[in-house]
C-alpha positions in Angstrom: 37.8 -39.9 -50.4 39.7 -37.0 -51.4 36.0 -35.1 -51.8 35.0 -35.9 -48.0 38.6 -35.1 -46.9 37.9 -31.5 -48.2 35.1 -31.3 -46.6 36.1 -31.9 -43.4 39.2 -29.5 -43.5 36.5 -26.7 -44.8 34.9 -27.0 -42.2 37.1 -27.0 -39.5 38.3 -23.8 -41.3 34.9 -22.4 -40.9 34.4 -23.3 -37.3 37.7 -21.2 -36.6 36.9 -18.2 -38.7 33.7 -18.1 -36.8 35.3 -18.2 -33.5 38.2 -16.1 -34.4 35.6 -13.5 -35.7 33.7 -13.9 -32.3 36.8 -13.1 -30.3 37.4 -9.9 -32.4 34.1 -8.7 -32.0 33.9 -9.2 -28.1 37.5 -7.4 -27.8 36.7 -4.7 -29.9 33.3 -3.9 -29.6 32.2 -0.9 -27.4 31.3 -1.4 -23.7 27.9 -1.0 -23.8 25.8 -3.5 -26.0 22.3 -2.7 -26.1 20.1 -5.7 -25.8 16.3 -5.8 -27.7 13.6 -3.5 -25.9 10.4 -2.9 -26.3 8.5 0.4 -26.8 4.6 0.1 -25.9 1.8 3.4 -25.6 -1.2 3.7 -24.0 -4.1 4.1 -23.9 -4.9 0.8 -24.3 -1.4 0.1 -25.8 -0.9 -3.3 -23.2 1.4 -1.8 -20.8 -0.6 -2.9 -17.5 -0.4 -6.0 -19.1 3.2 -6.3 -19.6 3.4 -5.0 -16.4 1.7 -7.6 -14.2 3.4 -10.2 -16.4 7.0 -9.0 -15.3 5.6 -9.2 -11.6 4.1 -12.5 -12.1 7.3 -14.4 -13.8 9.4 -12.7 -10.9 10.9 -14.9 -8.7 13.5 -13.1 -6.9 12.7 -9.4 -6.2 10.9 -6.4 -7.2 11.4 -2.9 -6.9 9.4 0.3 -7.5 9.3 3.5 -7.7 5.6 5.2 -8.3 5.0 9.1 -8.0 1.1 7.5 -7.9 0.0 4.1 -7.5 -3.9 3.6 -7.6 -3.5 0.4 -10.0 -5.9 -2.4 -8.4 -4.7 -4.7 -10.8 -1.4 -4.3 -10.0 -1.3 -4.0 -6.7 -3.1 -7.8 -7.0 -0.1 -9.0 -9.4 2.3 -7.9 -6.4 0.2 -9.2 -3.7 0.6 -13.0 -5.7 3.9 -12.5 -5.9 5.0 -11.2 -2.3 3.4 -14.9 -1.2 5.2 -16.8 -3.1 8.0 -15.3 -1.6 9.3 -12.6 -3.9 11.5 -9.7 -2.0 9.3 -6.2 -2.8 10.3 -3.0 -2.2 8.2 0.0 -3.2 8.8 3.9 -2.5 5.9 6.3 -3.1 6.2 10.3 -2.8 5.2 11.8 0.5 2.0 13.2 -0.9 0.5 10.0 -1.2 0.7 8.8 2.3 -2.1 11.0 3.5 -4.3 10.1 0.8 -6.5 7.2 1.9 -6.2 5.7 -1.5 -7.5 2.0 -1.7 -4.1 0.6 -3.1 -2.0 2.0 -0.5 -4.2 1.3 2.2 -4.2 -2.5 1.1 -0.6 -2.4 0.5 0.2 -0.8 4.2 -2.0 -3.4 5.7 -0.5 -6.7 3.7 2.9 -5.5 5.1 4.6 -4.6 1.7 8.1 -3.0 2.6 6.4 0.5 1.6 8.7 3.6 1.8 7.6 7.0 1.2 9.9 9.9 0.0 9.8 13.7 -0.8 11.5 15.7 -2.8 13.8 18.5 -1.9 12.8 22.1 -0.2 8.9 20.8 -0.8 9.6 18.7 -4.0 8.1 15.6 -5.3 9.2 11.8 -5.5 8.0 11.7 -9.1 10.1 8.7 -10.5 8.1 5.7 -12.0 9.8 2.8 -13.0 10.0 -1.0 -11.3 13.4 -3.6 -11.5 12.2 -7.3 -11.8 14.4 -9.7 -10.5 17.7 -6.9 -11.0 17.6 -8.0 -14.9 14.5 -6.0 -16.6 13.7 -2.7 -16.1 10.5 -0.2 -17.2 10.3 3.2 -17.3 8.6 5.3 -18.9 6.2 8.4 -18.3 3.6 5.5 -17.5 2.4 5.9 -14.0 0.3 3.2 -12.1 -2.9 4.3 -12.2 -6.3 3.5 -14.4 -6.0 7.0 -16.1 -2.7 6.0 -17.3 -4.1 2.5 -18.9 -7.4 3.9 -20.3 -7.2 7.5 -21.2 -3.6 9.1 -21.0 -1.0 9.1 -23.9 2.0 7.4 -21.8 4.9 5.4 -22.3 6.7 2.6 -21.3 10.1 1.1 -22.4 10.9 -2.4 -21.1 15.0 -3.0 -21.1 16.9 -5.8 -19.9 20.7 -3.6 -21.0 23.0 -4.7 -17.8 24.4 -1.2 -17.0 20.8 0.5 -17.7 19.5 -1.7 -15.2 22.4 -1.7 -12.7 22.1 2.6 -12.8 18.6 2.2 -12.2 19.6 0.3 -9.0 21.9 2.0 -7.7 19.4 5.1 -7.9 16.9 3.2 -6.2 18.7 2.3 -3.0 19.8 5.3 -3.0 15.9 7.0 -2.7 15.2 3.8 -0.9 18.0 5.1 1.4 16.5 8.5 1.9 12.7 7.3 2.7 14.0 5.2 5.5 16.0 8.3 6.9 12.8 10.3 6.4 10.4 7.9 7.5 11.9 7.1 10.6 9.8 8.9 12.9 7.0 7.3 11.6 8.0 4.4 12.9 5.6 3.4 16.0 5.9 0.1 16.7 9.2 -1.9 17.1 10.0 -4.7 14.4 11.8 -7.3 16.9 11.6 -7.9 20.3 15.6 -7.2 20.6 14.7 -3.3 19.9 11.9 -3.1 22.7 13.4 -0.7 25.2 13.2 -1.1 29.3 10.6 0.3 30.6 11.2 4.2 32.4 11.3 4.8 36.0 8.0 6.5 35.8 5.3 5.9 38.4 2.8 5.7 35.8 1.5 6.9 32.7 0.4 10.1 33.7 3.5 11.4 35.4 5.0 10.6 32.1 2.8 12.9 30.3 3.6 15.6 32.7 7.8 15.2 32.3 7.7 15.0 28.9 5.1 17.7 27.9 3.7 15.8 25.3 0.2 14.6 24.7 1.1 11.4 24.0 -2.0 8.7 22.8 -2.6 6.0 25.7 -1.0 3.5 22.8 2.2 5.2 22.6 2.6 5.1 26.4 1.8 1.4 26.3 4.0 0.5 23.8 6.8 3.2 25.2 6.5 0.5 28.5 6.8 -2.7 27.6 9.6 -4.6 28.1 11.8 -7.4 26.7 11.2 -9.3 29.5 7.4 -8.6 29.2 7.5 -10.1 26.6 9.5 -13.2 27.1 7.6 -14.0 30.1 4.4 -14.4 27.2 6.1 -17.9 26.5 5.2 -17.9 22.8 7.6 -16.8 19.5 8.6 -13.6 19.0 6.8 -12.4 15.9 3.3 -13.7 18.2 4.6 -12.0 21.1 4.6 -8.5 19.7 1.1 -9.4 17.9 -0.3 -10.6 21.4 0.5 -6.7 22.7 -0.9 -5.4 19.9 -4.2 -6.9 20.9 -3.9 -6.2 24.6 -3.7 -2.6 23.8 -6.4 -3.0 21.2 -8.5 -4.1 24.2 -7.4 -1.6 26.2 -8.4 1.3 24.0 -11.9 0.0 23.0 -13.6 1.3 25.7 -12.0 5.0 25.2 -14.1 5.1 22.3 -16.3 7.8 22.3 -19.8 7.3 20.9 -22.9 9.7 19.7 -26.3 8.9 20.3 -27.9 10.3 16.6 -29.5 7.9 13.8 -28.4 8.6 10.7 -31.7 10.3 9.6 -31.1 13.0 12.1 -27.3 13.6 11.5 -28.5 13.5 7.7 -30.8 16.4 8.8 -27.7 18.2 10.0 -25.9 17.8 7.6 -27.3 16.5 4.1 -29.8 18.5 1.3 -32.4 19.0 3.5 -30.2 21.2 6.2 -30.5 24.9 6.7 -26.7 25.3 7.7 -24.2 26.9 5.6 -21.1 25.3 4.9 -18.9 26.7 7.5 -21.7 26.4 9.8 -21.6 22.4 8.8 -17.9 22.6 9.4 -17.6 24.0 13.0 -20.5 21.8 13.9 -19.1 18.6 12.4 -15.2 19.1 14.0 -17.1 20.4 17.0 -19.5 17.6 17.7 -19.1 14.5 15.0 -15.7 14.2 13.3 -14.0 11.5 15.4 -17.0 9.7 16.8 -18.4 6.8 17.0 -22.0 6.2 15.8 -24.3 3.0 15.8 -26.4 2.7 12.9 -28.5 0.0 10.5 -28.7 0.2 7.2 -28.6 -2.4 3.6 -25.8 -3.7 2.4 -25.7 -2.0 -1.3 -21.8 -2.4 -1.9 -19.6 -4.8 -1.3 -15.8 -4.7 -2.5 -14.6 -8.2 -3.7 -10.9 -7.4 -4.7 -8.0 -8.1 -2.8 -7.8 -4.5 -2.2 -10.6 -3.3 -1.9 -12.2 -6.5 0.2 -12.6 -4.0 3.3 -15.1 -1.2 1.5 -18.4 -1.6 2.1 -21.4 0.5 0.7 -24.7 1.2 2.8 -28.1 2.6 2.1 -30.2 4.2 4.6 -32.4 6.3 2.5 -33.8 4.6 -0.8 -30.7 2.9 -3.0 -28.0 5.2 -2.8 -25.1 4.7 -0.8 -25.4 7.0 2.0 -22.1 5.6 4.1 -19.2 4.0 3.0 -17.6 1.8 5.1 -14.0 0.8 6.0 -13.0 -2.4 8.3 -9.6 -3.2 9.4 -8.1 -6.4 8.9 -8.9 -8.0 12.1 -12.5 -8.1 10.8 -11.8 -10.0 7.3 -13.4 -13.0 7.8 -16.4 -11.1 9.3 -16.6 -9.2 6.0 -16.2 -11.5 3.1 -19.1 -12.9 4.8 -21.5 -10.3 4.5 -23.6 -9.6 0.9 -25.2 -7.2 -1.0 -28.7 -7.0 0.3 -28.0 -7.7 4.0 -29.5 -5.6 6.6 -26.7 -5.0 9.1 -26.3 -2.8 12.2 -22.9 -1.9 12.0 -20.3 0.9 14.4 -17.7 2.8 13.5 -15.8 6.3 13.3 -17.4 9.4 11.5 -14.7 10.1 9.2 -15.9 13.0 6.6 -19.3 14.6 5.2 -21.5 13.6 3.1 -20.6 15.8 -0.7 -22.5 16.1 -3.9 -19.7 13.5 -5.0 -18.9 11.0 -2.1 -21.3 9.7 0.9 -20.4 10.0 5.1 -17.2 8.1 5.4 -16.9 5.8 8.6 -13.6 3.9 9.5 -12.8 1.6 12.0 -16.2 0.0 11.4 -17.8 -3.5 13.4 -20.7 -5.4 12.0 -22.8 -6.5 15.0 -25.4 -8.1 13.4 -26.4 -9.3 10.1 -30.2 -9.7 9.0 -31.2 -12.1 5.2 
């Protein structure tokens, strides 16, 4: 009896030494307490995996900051978790937005919130790093690209430390901050119908040209004169209503288009191996003539993009099996192109973009399939 007594009162000694030992440490251990990280190299050291893992368990929000993002694989992760209604915020240096890379392209048309920030006096936004859910963080000198994954020696350190993670944030709405103040002007078309200004007391279109001076695109003025009203009287919800203008001006501009009446053979002529122009001689002819319009060709389907970025690029041969023109459709023709496979014969239109190079074919944007021949 005496034995289990003993026992009892031990252990009700040790339960308070424990606790009492617990207290201590909390009061008088240092403020910071470093939880467990982990380290991981590349290439081919797992980080893209890890990565896409974080973005996949996410369930709150994401945020990201990426001097270059060209990650497919990635951008896909994000694209999952933006539908199943994930808050994502990503800022990208300046540079980037006039590079017609895949990624952003796909990320601009899925409506991520997509900021994009310079540096000071001509500087660069080259931070990396992404905050899952405000709890883990990674950084590293890892960018988001393929070279990173498969041939660079990078780093990445994953850390779920409170205060690391809360300094992290607050440095991210602050750059966040600073891309909306830049990218304001880049702003064209109004989020909500509440920020739709009355239309000006001009007569019409052109005598608004003439009092402000500026050569403005026939879908500025459009969208310069609608009104809330306008839109109101369309009888349907508001985030249709601004979506029902965008087609009426879509309409509206189509037949401004200007096309050329060359095959592709004879443009080639111009322009590919077998021309007798020099280069700048190609380059005054093409901005002259070309660059900017439209063109009506057929030619077989030898490319067809699959991903859910890269869905809208599409690879045609004219001349043997090389890809002579790559194509690029916006997103009101989706359903049109996961349609279409490799093989088809199609007569397609669209906007002369660039030249043909010894390292990339004729780029055309903007691009229509008309007809499609098995």
């Amino acid at each position: 009896m005496n034995r289990f007594g003993f026992i009892k009162k031990n252990s009700l000694f040790t339960m308070l030494l424990s606790l009492g030992i617990g207290i201590i440490t909390v009061l008088f251990a240092p403020d910071t307490i470093y939880a467990e990280t982990e380290v991981l190299f590349s290439p081919r050291g797992s980080i893209k995996d890890a990565i896409i893992k974080n973005i996949i368990s996410s369930r709150d929000s994401i945020d990201v900051t990426a001097a270059t993002f060209t990650a497919g694989d990635i951008a896909e992760a994000l694209y999952q978790a933006k539908e199943h209604g994930v808050a994502i915020r990503i800022i990208i240096d300046q540079a980037q937005d006039v590079i017609l890379y895949p990624v952003i392209e796909f990320l601009k048309e899925e409506g991520f919130n997509l900021q994009f920030l310079k540096g000071n006096i001509g500087g660069s936004m080259n931070n990396t790093f992404a905050i899952f859910d405000d709890k883990l963080l990674v950084t590293g000198s890892y960018t988001w690209t393929e070279y990173a994954e498969k041939f660079n020696y990078e780093n990445a350190i994953f850390i779920d430390e409170p205060d690391v993670v809360e300094r992290y944030k607050r440095e991210f709405e602050s750059l966040y901050d600073k891309s909306v103040v830049q990218g304001a002007s880049r702003v064209r078309v109004v989020a909500t119908s509440n920020e739709v200004k009355e239309p000006a007391k001009q007569d019409s279109v052109s005598n608004a040209k003439e009092k402000s001076g500026k050569n403005n695109t026939l879908k500025d003025n459009v969208i310069k004169f609608v009104s809330r009203k306008d839109i109101e009287h369309l009888n349907i919800s508001e985030d249709k209503q601004l979506n029902k203008v965008g087609k009426r001006l879509k309409t509206i501009e189509e037949p401004f288009k200007q096309f050329v009446t060359i095959s592709f053979d004879e443009l080639d002529k111009k322009f590919g191996s077998e021309s007798k122009l020099d280069k700048s001689e190609k380059r005054r002819l093409w901005k002259e003539e070309y660059e900017g319009k439209y063109v009506r060709w057929t030619g077989r389907i030898s490319f067809r993009g699959f991903a859910v970025y890269d869905w809208n690029k599409v690879g045609i041969s004219h001349k043997g099996s090389s890809i002579d023109v790559n194509l690029r459709f916006g997103y009101s023709k989706q359903r049109k192109v996961m349609k279409l496979k490799v093989g088809d014969i199609v007569t397609y239109t669209g906007r002369l973009v660039s030249l043909r190079s010894s390292l990339s074919s004729y780029r055309v944007e903007d691009a229509d399939v008309l007809q499609v021949i098995r």
